[in-house]
C-alpha positions in Angstrom: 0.0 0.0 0.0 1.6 3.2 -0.7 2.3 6.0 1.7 0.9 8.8 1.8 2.6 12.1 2.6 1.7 15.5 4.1 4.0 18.4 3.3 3.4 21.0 5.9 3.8 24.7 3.8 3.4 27.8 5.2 5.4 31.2 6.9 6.9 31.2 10.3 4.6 32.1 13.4 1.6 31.1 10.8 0.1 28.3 13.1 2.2 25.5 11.3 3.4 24.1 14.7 -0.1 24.1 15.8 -1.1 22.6 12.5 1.5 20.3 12.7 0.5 19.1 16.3 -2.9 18.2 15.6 -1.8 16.2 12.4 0.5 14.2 15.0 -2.3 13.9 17.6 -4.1 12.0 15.0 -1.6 9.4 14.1 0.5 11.2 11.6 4.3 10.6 12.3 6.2 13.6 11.9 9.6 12.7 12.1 12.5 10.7 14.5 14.3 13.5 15.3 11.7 16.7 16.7 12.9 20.2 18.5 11.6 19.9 21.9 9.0 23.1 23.4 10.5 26.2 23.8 8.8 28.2 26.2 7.6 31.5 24.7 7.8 30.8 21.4 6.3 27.3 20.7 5.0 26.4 24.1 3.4 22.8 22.7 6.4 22.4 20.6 8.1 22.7 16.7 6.9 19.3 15.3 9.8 20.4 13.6 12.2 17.8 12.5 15.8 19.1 13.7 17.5 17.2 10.9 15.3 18.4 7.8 15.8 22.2 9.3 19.7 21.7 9.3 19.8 20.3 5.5 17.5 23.5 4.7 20.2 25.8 6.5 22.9 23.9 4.3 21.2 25.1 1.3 20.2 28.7 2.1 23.9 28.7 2.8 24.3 27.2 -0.9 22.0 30.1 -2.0 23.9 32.4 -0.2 20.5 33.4 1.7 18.8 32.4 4.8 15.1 31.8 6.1 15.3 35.5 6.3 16.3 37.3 3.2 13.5 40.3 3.1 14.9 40.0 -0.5 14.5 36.4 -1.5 12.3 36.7 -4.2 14.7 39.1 -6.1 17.0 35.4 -6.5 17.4 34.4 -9.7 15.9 30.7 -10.5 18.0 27.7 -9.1 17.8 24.3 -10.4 19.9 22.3 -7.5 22.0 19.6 -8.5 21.6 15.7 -8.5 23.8 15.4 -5.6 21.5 17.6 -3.4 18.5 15.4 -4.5 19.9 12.5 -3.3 20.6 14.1 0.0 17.3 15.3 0.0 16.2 11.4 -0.7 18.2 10.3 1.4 17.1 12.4 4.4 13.0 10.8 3.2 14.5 7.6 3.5 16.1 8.0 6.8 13.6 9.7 8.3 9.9 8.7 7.5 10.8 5.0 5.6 8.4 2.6 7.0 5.4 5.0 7.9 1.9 5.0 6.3 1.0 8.1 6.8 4.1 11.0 7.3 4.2 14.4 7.4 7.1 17.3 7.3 7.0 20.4 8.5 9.5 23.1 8.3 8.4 26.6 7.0 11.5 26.8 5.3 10.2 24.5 2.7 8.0 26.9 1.2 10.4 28.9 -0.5 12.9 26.5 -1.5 10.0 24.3 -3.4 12.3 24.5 -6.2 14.2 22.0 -4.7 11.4 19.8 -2.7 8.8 19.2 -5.1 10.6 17.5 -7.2 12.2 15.5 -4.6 9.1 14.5 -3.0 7.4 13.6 -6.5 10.2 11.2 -6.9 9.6 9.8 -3.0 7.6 6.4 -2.8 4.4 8.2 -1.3 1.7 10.0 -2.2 2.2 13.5 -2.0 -0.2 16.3 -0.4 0.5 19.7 0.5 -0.8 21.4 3.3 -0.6 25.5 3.4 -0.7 27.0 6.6 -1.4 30.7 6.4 -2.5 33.4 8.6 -3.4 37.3 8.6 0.2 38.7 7.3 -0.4 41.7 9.8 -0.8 38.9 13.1 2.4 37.5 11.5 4.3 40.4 11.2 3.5 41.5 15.1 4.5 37.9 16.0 8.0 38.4 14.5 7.6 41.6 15.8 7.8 40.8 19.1 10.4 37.8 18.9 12.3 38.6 16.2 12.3 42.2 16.9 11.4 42.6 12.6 10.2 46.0 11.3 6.5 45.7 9.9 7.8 45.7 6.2 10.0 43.0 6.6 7.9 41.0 8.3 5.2 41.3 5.9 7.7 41.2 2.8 8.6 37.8 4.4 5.4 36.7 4.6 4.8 37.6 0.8 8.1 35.5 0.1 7.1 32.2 1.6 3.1 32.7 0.9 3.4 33.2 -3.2 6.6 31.0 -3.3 4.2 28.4 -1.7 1.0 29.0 -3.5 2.2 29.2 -7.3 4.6 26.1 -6.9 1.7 23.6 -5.2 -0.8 24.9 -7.7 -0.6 21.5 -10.0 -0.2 19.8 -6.7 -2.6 18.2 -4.4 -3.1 20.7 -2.1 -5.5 22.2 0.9 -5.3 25.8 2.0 -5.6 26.4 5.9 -6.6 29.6 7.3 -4.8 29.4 11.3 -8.2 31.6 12.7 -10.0 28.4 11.4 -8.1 26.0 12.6 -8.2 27.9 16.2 -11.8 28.1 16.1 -12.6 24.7 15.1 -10.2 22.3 14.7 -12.5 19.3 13.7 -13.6 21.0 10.9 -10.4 21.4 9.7 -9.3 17.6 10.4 -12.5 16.6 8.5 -11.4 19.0 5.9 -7.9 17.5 5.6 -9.4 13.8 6.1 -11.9 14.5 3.2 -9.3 16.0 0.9 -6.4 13.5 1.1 -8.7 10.2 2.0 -7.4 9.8 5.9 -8.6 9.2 8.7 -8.0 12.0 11.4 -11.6 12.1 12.9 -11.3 9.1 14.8 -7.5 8.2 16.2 -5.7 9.8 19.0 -7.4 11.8 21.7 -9.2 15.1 22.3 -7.6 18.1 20.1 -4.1 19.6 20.1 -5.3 23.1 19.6 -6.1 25.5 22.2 -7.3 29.0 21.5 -4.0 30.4 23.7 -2.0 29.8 20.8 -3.0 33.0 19.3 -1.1 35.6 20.5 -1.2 38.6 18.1 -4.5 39.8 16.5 -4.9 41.8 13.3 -7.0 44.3 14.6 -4.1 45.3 17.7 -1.5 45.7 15.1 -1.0 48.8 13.2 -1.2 48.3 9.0 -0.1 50.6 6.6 1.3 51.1 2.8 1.8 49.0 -0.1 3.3 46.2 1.3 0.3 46.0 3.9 -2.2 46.2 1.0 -0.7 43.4 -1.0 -0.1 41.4 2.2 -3.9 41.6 2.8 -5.0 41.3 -0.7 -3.1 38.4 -1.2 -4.3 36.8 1.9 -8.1 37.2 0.8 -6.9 35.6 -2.6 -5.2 32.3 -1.4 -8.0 32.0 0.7 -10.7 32.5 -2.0 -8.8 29.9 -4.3 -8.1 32.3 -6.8 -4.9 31.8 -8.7 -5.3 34.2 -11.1 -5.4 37.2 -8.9 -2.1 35.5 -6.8 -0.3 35.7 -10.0 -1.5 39.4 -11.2 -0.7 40.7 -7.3 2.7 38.2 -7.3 3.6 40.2 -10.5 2.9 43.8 -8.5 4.8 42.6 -5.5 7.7 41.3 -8.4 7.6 45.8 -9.3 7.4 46.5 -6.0 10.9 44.9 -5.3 12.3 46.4 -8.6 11.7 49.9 -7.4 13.9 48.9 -3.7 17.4 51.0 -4.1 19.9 49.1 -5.6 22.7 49.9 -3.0 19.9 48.5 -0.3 19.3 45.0 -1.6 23.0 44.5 -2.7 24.1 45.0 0.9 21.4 43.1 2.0 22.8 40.3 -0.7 25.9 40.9 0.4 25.1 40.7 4.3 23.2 37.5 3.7 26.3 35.8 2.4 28.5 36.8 4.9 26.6 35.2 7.7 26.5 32.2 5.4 30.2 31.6 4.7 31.1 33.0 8.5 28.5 30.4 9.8 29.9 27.8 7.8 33.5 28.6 9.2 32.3 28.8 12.9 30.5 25.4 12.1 34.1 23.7 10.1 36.1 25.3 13.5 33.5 24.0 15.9 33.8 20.4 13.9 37.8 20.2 14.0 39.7 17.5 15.9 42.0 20.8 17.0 38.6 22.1 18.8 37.8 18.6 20.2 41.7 18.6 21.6 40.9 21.7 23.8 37.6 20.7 25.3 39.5 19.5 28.6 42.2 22.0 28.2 38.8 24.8 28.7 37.1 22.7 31.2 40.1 22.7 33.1 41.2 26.2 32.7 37.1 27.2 34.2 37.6 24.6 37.3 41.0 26.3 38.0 39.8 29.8 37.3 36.9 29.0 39.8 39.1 27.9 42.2 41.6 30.5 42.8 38.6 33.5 42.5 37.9 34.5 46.0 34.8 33.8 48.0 32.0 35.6 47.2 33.6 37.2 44.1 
């Protein structure tokens, strides 16, 4: 019997975690290796898997870009090379092999679909997309307040990940989520999902894994304003109306919007995006090195002795 997949889409602090929890609550396995809670930000937990996150860090770092690049639309098209495939494969295989029903989730995804569809079409499962999204103006106060993002680049961000993961599921099997839905009534939703990609979510597991606390940032407390807010919110109503058209004539308008950014602005945004890469990578390579290893004890020490010889009470 073949597997069946769900490929959890959708921008940061847009209710994928939640999403993600209640697709786990009801029997869908999500991964061997899952962040654990962090209080504050995802108090129920990621259902993130820590391994898929890393290989997506490796290529934004590849891209020279991250999960944050205000300015990742502006990248030219990438086709990614056999050898990241397999990897990609490879991480499936290792990862989900064995399960009937799987799902992934790492918002991340959504803008480097180039590379993941593909891949997944070439998986052994059935593959379904599901795409989380949320008021852009919630999600920019949410990165807002942990992040400490500027409006704009919070809702240019969301624009990024939402029409990046809209126009490349369109051919796909996919269901659109809205997160005050979910939070409302999450039954509906699971029928929703059940209905769409023939599962069976109503009846496994116990009571629901949403609770209305998750929702920390309303669109009405947060203040909206300009062009970017306007497409934000008109994009928004559009994905939710199932209307690819308009999602292509306001991606177009967002595509003139970012032409018209000063040109000395998005190269030293460029730029700064790849010097974190490459100085992550060498932290990373130094942090790796059987010299580093070697001084573990010799640091340990050096704090026991420091400790030591400090005073009382200093």
């Amino acid at each position: 019997m073949e597997a069946k997949a769900i490929i959890v889409i959708g921008m940061h602090r847009s209710g994928t975690s939640a999403l993600s929890g209640e697709l786990a609550q009801f029997g869908v396995f999500m991964g061997k290796h899952l962040f654990k809670a962090q209080a504050g930000v995802n108090d129920k937990g990621f259902w993130e898997n820590a391994h898929l996150v890393d290989f997506n860090d490796q290529l934004f770092d590849e891209l020279g870009s991250s999960w944050e690049d205000p300015c990742y639309c502006l990248h030219p098209a990438r086709s990614f090379s056999e050898a990241w495939q397999q990897r990609a494969l490879q991480l499936i295989e290792q990862e989900y092999a064995g399960s009937a029903v799987w799902g992934m989730k790492d918002p991340r995804v959504s803008v480097l679909l180039p590379l993941w569809r593909p891949v997944l079409e070439r998986s052994p499962a059935q593959i379904n997309y599901l795409l989380m999204i949320r008021n852009p103006v919630e999600v920019a106060g949410s990165l807002a307040k942990r992040d400490g993002f500027s409006q704009a680049k919070g809702l240019m961000l969301w624009l990024n990940y939402n029409f990046l993961a809209y126009r490349e599921t369109n051919q796909s099997s996919r269901l659109v989520v809205d997160f005050a839905d979910l939070l409302v009534s999450p039954e509906t939703v699971r029928r929703q999902i059940s209905e769409r990609f023939e599962l069976d979510l109503i009846t496994q597991g116990g009571g629901s894994f949403i609770e209305q606390k998750l929702r920390r940032n309303v669109a009405s407390a947060v203040h909206r304003e300009g062009e970017l807010a306007r497409l934000a919110e008109q994009t928004y109503q559009a994905i939710l109306a199932g209307d690819p058209d308009l999602v292509e004539q306001l991606y177009q308008q967002y595509q003139q919007y970012l032409s018209q950014l000063d040109p000395v602005l998005v190269e030293h945004i460029l730029r700064l995006q790849r010097a974190e890469s490459d100085y992550r990578n060498l932290f990373e390579s130094a942090y790796r090195s059987f010299t580093w290893k070697l001084s573990w004890p010799l640091r340990t020490l050096e704090k026991r002795l420091t400790k030591a010889l400090l005073p009382k009470g200093s």
